[in-house]
C-alpha positions as CSV (number, residue, x, y, z in Angstrom):
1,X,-29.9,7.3,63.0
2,X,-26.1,6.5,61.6
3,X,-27.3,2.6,62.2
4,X,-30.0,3.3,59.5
5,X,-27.9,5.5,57.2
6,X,-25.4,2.8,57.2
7,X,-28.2,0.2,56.3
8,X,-29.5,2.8,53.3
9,X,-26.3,2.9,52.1
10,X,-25.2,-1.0,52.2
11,X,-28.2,-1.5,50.4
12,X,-28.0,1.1,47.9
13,X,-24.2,-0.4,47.4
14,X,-25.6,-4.1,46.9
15,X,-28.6,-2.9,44.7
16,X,-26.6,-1.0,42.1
17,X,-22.9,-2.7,42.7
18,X,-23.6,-6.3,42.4
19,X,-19.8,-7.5,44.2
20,X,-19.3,-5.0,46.3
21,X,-17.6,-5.8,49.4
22,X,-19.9,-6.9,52.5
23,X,-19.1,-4.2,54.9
24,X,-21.0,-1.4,55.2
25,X,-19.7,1.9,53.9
26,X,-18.8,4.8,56.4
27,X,-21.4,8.0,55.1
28,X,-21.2,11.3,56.4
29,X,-23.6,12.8,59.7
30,X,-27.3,12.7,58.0
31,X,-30.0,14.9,59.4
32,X,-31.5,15.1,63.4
33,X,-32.0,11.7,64.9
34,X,-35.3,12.9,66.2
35,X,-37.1,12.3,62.8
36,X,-39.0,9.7,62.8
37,X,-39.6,9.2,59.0
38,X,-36.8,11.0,57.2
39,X,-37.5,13.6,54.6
40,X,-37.2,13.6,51.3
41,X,-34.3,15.7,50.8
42,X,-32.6,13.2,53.4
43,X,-33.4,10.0,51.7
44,X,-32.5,11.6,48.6
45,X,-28.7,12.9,50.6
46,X,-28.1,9.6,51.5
47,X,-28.8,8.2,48.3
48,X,-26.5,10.6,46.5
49,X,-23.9,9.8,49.5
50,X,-24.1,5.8,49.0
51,X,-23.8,6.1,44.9
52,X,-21.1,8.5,45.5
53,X,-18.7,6.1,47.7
54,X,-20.4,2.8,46.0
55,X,-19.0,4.5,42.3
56,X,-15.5,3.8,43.1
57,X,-15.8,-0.1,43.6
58,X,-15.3,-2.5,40.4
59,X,-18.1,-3.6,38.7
60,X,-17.2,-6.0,36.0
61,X,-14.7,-8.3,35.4
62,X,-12.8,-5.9,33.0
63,X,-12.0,-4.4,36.4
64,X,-13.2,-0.8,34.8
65,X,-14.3,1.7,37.8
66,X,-17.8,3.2,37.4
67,X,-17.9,7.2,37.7
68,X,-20.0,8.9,39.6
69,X,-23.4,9.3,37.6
70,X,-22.7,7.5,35.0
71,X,-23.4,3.1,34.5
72,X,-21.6,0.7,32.8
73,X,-21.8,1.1,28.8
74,X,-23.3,-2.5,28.4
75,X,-27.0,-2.7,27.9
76,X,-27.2,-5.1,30.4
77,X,-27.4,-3.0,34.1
78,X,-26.1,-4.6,37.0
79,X,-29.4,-5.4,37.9
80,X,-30.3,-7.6,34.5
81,X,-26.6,-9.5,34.6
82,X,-28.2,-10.6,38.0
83,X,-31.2,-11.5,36.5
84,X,-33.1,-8.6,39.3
85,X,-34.6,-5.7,38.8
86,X,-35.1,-3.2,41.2
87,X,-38.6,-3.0,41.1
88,X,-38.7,-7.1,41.4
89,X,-36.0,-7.2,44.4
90,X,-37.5,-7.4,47.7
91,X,-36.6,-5.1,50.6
92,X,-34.2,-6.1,53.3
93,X,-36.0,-6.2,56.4
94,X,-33.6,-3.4,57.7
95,X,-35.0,-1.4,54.9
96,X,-38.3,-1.9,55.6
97,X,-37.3,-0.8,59.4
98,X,-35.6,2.2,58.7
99,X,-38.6,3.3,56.5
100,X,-37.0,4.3,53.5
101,X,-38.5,4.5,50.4
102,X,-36.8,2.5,47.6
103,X,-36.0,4.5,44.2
104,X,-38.2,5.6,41.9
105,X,-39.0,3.3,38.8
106,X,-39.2,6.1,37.0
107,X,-35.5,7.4,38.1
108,X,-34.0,3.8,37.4
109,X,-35.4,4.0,33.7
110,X,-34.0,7.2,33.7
111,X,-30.7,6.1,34.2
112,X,-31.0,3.2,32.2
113,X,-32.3,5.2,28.9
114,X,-29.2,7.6,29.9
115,X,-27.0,4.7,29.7
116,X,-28.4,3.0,26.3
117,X,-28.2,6.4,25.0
118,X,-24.6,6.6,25.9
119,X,-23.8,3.5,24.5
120,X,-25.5,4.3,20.9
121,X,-23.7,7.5,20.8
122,X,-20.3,5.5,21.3
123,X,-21.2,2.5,18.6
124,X,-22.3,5.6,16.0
125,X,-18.8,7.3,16.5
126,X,-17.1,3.7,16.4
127,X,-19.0,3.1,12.9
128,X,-18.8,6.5,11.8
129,X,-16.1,6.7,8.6
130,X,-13.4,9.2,8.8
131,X,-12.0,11.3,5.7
132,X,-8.4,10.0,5.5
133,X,-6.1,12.0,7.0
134,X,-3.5,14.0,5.1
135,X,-0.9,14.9,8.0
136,X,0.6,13.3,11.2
137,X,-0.9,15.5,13.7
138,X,-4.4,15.0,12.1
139,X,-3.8,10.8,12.6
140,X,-2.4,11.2,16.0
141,X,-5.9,13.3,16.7
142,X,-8.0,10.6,15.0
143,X,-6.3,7.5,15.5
144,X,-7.9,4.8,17.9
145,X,-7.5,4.5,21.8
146,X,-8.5,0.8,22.4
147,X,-5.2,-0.5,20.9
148,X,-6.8,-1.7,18.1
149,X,-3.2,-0.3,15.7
150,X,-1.0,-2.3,17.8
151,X,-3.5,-5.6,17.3
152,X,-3.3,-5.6,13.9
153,X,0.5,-4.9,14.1
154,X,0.7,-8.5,16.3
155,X,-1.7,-10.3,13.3
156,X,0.2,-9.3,10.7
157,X,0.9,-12.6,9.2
158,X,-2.8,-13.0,9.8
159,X,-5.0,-13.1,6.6
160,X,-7.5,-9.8,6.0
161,X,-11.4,-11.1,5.5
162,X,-10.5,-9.1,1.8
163,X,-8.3,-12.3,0.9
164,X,-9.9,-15.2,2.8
165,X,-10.2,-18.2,0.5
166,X,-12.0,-20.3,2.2
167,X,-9.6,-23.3,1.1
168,X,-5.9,-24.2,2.1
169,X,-3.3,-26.5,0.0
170,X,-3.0,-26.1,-3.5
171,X,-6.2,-27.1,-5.9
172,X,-5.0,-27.4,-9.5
173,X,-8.4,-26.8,-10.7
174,X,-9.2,-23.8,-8.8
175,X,-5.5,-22.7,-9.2
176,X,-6.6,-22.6,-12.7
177,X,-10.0,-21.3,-13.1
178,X,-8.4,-18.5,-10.9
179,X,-5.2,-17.8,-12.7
180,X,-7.2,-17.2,-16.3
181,X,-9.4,-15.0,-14.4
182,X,-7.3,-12.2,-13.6
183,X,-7.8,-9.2,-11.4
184,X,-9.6,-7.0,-14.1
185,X,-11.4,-7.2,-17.5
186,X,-8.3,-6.3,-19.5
187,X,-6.0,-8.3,-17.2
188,X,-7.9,-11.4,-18.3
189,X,-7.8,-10.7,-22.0
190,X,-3.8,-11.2,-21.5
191,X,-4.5,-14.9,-20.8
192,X,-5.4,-15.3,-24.1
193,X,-1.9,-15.3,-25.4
194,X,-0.5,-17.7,-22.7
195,X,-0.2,-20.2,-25.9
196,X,2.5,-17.6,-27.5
197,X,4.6,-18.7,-24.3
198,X,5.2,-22.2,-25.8
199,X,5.0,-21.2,-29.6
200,X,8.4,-18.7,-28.8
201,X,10.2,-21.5,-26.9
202,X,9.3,-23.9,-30.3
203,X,10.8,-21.0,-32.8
204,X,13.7,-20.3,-30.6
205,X,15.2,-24.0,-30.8
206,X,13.9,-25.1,-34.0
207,X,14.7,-21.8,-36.0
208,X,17.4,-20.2,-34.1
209,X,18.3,-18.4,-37.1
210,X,14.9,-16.3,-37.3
211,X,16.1,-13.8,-34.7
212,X,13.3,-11.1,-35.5
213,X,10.6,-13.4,-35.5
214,X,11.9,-14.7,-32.7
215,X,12.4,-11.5,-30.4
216,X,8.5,-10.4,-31.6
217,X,6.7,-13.7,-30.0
218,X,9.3,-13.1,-26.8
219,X,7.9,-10.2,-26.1
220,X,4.8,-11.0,-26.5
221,X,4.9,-13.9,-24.5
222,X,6.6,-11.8,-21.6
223,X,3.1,-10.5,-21.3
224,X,1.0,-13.1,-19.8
225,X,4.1,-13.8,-17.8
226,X,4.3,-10.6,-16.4
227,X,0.7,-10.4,-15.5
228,X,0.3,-13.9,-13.7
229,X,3.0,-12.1,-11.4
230,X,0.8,-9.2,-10.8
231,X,-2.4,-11.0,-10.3
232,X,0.0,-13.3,-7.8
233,X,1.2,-10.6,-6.0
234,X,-2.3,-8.8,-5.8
235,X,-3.8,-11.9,-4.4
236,X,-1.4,-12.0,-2.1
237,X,-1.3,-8.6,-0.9
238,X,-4.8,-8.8,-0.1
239,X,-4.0,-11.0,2.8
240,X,-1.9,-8.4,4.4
241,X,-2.3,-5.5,6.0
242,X,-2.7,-2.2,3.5
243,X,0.9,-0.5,3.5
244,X,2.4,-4.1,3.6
245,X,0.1,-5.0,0.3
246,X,0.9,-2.4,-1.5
247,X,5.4,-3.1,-1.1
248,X,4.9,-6.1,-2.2
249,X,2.7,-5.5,-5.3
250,X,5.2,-2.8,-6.2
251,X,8.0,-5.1,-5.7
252,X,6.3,-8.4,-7.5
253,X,5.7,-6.1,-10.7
254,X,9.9,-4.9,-10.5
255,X,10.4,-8.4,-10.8
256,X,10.7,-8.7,-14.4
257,X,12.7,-5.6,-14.6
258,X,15.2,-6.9,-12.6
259,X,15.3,-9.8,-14.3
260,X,15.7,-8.1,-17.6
261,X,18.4,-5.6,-16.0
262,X,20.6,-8.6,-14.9
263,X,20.1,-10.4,-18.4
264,X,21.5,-7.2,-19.9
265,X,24.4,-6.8,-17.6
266,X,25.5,-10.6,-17.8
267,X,25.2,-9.4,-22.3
268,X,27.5,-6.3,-21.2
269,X,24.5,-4.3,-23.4
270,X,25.1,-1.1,-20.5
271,X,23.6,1.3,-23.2
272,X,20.4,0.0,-23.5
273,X,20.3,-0.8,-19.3
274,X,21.0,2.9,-19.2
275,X,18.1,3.8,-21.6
276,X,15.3,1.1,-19.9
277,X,16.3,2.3,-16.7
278,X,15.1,5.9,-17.5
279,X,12.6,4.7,-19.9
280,X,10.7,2.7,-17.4
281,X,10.5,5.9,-15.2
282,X,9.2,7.7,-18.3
283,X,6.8,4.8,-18.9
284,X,5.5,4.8,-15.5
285,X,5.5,8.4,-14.4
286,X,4.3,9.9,-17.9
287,X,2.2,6.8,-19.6
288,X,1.0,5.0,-16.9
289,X,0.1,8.0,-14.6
290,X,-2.0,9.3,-17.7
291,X,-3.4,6.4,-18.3
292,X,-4.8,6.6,-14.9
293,X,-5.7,10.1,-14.9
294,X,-7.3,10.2,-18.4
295,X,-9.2,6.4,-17.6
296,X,-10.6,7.7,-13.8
297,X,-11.3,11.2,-15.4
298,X,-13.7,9.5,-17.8
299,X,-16.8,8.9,-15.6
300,X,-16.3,12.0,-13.0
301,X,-15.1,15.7,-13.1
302,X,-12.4,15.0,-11.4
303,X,-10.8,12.6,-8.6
304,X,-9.3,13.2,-5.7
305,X,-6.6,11.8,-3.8
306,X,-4.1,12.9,-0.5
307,X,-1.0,14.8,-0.2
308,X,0.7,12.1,2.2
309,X,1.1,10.1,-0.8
310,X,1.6,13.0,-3.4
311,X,3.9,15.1,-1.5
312,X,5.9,12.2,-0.5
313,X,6.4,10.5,-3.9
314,X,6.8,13.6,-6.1
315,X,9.4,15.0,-3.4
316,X,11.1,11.7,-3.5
317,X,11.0,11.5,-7.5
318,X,12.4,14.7,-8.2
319,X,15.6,14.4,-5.5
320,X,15.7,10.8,-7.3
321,X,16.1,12.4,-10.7
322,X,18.5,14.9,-9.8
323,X,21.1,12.1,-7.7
324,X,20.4,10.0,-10.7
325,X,22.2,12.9,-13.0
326,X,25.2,14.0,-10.9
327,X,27.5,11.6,-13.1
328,X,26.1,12.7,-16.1
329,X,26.3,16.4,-15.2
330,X,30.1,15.7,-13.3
331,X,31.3,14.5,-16.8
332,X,29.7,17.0,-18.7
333,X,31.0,20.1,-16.6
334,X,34.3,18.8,-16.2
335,X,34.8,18.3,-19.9
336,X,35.2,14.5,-19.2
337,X,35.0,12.5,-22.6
338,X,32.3,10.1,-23.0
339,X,34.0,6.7,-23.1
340,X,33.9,4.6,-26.3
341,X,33.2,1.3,-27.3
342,X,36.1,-1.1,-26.0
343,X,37.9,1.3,-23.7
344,X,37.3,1.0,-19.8
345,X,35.1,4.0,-18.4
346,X,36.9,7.2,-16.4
347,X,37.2,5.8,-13.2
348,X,35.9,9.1,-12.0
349,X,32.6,8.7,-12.9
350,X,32.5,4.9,-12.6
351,X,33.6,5.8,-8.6
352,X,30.4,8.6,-8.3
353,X,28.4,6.1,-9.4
354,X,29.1,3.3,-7.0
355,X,28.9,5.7,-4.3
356,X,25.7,7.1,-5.8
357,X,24.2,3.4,-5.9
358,X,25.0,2.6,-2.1
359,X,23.0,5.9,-0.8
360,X,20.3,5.6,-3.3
361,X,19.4,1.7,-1.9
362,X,20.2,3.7,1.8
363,X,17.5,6.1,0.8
364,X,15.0,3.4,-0.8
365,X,15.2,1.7,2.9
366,X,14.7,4.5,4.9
367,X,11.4,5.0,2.5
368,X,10.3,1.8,3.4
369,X,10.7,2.4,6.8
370,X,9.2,5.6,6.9
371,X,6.1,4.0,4.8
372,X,5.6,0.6,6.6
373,X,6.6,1.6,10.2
374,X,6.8,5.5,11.5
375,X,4.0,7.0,8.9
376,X,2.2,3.4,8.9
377,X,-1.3,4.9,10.5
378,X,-1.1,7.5,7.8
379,X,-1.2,5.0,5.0
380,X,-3.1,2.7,6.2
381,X,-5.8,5.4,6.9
382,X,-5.5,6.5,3.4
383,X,-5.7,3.0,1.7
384,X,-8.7,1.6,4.3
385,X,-10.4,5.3,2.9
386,X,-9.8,4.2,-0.5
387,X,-11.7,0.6,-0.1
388,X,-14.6,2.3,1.1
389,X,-14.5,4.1,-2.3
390,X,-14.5,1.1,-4.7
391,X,-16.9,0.5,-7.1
392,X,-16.3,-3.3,-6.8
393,X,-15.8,-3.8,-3.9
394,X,-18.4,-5.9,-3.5
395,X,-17.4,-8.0,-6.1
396,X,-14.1,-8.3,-5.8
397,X,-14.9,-9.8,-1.8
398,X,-17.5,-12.6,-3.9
399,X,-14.9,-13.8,-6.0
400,X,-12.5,-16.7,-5.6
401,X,-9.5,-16.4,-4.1
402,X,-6.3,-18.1,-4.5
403,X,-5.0,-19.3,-0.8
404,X,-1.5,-18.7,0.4
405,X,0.2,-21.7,-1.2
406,X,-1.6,-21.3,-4.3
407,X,0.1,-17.9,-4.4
408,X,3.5,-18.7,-4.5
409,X,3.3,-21.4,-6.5
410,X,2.0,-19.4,-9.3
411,X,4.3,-16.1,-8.3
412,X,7.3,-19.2,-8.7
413,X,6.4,-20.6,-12.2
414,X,5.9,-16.9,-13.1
415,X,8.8,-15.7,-12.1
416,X,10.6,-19.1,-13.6
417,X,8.8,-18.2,-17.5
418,X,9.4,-14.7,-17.2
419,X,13.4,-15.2,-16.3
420,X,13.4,-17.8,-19.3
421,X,11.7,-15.4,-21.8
422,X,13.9,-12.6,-20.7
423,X,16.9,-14.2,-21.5
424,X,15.3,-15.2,-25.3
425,X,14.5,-12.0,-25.6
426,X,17.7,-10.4,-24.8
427,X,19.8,-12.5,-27.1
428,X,17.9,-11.1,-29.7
429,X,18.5,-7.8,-29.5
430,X,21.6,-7.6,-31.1
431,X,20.2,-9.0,-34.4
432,X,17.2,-6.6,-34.4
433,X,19.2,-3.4,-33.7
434,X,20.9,-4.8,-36.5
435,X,18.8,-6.5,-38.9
436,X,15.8,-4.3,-37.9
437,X,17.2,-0.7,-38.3
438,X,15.9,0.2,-34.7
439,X,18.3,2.5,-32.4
440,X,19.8,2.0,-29.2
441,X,18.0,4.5,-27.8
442,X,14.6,3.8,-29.2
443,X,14.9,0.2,-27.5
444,X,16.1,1.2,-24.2
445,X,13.9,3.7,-23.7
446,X,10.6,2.4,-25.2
447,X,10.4,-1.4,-26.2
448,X,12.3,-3.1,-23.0
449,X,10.0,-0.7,-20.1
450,X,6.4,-1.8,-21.9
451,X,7.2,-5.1,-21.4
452,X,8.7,-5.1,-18.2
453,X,6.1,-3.0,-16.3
454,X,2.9,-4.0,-18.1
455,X,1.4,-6.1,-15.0
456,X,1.9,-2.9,-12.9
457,X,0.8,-0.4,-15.4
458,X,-2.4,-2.9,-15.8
459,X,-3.2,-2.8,-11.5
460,X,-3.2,0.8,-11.6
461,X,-5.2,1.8,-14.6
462,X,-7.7,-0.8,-13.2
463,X,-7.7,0.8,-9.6
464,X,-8.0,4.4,-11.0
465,X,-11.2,2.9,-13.0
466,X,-12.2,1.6,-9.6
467,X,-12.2,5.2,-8.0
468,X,-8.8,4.0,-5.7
469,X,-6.9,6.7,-6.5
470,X,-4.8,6.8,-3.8
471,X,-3.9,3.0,-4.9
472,X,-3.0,3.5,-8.2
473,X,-1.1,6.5,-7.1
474,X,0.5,4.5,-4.7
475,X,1.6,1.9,-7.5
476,X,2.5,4.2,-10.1
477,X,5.3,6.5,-7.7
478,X,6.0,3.2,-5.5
479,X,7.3,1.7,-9.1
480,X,8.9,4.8,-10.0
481,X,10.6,5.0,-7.0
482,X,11.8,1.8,-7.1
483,X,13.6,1.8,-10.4
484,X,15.5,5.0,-9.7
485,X,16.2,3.9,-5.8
486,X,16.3,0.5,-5.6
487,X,17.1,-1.3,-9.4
488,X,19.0,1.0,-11.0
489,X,21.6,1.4,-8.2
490,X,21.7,-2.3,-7.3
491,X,22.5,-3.3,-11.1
492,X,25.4,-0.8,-10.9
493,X,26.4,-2.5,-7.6
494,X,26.1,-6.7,-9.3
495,X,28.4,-4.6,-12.4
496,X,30.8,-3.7,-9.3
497,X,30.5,-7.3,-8.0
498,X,31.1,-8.8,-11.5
499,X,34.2,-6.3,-12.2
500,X,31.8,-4.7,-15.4
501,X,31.7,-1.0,-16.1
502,X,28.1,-0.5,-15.7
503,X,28.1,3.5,-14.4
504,X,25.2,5.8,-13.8
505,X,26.3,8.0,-16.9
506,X,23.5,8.7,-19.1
507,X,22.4,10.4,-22.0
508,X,21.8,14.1,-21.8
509,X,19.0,14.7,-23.9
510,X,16.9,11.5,-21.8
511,X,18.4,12.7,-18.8
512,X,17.0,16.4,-19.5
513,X,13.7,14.9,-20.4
514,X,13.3,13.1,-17.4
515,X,13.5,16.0,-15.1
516,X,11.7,18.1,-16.9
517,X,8.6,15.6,-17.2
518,X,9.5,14.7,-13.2
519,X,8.2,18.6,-12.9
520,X,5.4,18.3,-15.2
521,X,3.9,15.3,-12.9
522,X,4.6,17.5,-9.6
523,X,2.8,20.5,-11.1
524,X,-0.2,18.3,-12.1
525,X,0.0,16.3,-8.4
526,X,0.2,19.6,-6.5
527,X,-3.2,20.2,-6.5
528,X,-4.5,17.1,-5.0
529,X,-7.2,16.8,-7.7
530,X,-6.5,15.3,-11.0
531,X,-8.9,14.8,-14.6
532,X,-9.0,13.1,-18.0
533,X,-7.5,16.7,-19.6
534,X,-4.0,16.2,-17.8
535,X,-4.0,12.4,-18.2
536,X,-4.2,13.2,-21.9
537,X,-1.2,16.0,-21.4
538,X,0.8,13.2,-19.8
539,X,0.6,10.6,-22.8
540,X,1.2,13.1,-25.4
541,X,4.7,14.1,-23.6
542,X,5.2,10.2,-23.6
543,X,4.1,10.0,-27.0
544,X,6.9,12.7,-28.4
545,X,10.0,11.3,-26.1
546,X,9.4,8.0,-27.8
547,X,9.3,9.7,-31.6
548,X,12.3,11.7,-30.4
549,X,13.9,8.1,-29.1
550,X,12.9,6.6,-32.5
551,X,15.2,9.2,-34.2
552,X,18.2,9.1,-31.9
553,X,21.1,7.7,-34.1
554,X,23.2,5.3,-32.4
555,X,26.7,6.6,-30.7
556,X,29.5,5.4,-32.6
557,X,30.0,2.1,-31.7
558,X,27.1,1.1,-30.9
559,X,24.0,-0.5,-32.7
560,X,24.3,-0.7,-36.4
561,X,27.4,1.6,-35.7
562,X,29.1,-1.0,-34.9
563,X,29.7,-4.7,-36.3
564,X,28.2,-7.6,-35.4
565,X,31.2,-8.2,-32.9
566,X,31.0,-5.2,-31.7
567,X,27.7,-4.9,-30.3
568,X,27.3,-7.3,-27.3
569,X,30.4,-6.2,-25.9
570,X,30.8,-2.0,-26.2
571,X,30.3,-0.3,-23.4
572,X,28.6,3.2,-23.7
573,X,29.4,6.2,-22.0
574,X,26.4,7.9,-21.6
């Protein structure tokens, strides 16, 4: 009787583990020898003692052990990849001998159905789409088990489906069609004045002596310029992974302001650097955010977006702000005079600076890190949420694309007009401050962070009309962020390189304006839900700091203060 339990189980091993090894299985004492046709509870014993020992041995060439009970999660049995069935096989002849019975059809489509069933159930939850989570613990729950994070981590260089092309090399025609394009509706209708770009460089050698004239078709041609850079660096973000895409948007539409920041050093015009650099936080947290709010806000009660990103940013914007104001607030409680025009700035405030500026770009980096490496899953999550949310999606994935090349060609002649127009445009501000009764303050704070952040403002406006939210949020604190971490400390730094006075001292009234509006945006963020009611509330604060900006007088020395000598070289104190 063990002879024919053995031969049960060796073929219940080779009948539902195709490769298992030839030698028969030990099994365990079966019933009394003196049965001559076992019973059915035996034959059904030594079934369940065959399965049992034939579970452990691999299967498949993933090497993947089978459990007890359970089949492989393929549709195709062991039986089908061997192009058998059980019902099809035919019985060993020591079968046959022992007189057992083979299984039941019914039981092996039983199992089967218990395995396709098993396998749909896995493919839903594999297809199923997530709500984004908001914390760590709640990725870390969530987050996949198949390796599939530290795949894409090993493709990054790898281009998404999002931003296939479909062409490599450059195609002038194409590059073209493309280019004039544009990301949005209202991106595209900024092509139009690509023909200002030449018209300004004509009036700026023929009649260098029209300097107003001059400075108006500069900055108008700055816009086109600016938003082939942002369409360039969109295109090419799409090729990248989510958290990578979204630095280097941010960073492609800073371009321009660090371009115009370096322009105004090399001029020694530190007043107005001083005003544009807290302008262009005003313009994007207070303008731009609006914008957003009040455009999303018009076609739903309200939108939505998650605290990782809110929290985050508004934390980091308001510890900005206030590091941002320690020389300002160190000179104005220690009764330190404001410096005037001509005279060398107190080297006590000039030294907080510099040492302000080095752990400002410390903090920037450790932001990045934090945002493209530890808390990557959380982002990612959140942005991969946010495509599923699109309204165009669809068509954004039928239109043409530019391909990698393409894309830094045109982010290289971009880059090339805008740094050309800047400079036009910055020798011109003398005479209009001048000649044009317009403060200091008014163009600092207003006129110089339009310009230089228009391609950004126009990618998130278009992504809160999209229903991204969590994009354009993204874009709006990631800019932010990047002028009070990154720009402003790193023009204070070239100054120190360059042996200039350039100093973190600012005006008080701006200074006091942009924390207070830094806490207006936190209270309207804290809520996680956002409307057209407090986008409006937004613009109207930026609306009434520029009418307050367009009354500031100039300091003395500075502006139409001071002479025409005077101006490109005084260095202001606050």
């Amino acid at each position: 009787m063990g002879s024919t339990a053995t031969r049960a189980g060796e073929y219940f091993v080779h009948i539902y583990s195709p490769g298992a090894p030839s030698t028969p299985l030990p099994l365990r004492p079966g019933p009394p020898a003196s049965l001559t046709r076992p019973s059915t509870w035996a034959v059904g014993l030594r079934r369940r003692q065959a399965f049992t020992q034939a579970s452990t041995v691999i299967v498949d060439r993933n090497t993947a052990a089978v459990e007890p009970n359970s089949f492989p999660a393929s549709r195709d049995t062991a039986e089908e990849r061997h192009g058998t069935t059980l019902s099809s096989t035919p019985r060993p002849p020591a079968i046959m001998a022992a007189g057992l019975p083979p299984p039941s059809p019914s039981r092996s489509r039983s199992r089967r159905s218990r395995g396709h069933r098993d396998d749909d159930i896995r493919t839903a939850r594999r297809a199923a789409t997530l709500p984004a989570p908001t914390t760590y613990n709640e990725y870390k729950v969530n987050r996949p088990r198949d390796g599939g994070e530290r795949k894409s981590k090993s493709r990054f260089l790898s281009v998404k489906p999002a931003g296939e092309s479909g062409r490599r090399g450059f195609h002038p025609w194409h590059f073209i069609r493309i280019g004039f394009r544009s990301a949005s509706k209202a991106s595209a209708v900024c092509n139009v004045l690509w023909p200002v770009v030449p018209a300004a460089l004509a009036v700026r050698y023929t009649l260098p002596e029209r300097h107003i004239l001059t400075f108006i078709l500069a900055y108008i041609a700055m816009v086109p310029c600016a938003n082939l850079i942002g369409f360039a660096g969109q295109e090419f973000a799409r090729k990248v992974p989510h958290v990578a895409g979204v630095l280097v948007e941010t960073t492609c539409g800073s371009v321009v302001e660090i371009i115009l920041f370096m322009v105004l050093l090399r001029s020694d015009l530190f007043y107005v650097i001083k005003a544009a650099i807290l302008g262009s936080i005003l313009a994007t947290m207070l303008l731009c955010l609006g914008l957003c709010f009040f455009v999303g806000g018009l076609h739903r009660e309200e939108q939505t977006f998650s605290d990782a990103i809110s929290e985050a940013g508004s934390g980091l914007l308001l510890t900005a702000g206030v590091v941002l104001g320690v020389p300002t607030f160190f000179r104005v409680s220690m009764a330190v005079e404001p410096t005037q025009a001509g005279l060398e700035p107190d080297s006590r405030v000039l030294g907080i600076s510099r040492v302000i500026s080095v752990l400002l770009i410390i903090s920037y980096c450790v932001f990045v890190f934090f945002q493209a490496r530890t808390h990557h899953g959380i982002y990612d999550a959140v942005f991969e949420h946010d495509e599923h949310h699109d309204r165009d999606k669809n068509k954004d994935l039928a239109k043409d694309k530019l391909t990698m090349t393409e894309c830094i060609i045109a982010l290289a002649i971009s880059i090339a007009l805008a740094t050309l127009i800047a400079i036009m445009l910055i020798q011109q501000i003398e005479f209009v401050i001048e000649d044009g009764h317009v403060s200091d303050a008014f163009m600092g704070l207003i006129l110089v962070p339009l310009v230089e952040k228009f391609a950004e403002h126009l990618t998130a406006i278009d992504e809160a009309w999209d229903n991204q939210t969590n994009f354009a949020l993204s874009h709006v604190l990631g800019a932010t962020l990047q002028t009070a971490l990154f720009n402003a400390p790193l023009t204070v730094i070239v100054g120190w390189g360059l042996n200039k006075g350039m100093n973190l001292d600012f005006d008080l009234f701006n200074l006091v304006m942009l924390i207070l509006s830094i806490l207006t945006v936190g209270r309207f963020l804290q809520d996680q839900k956002s409307n057209y009611l407090e986008g409006f509330l937004l613009v109207i604060l930026y609306v009434a700091i520029a009418v307050s900006a367009f009354h500031t007088p100039d300091p003395p020395g500075h502006g139409s203060n001071a002479g025409h000598s005077e101006g490109g070289s005084a260095e202001g104190g606050h």
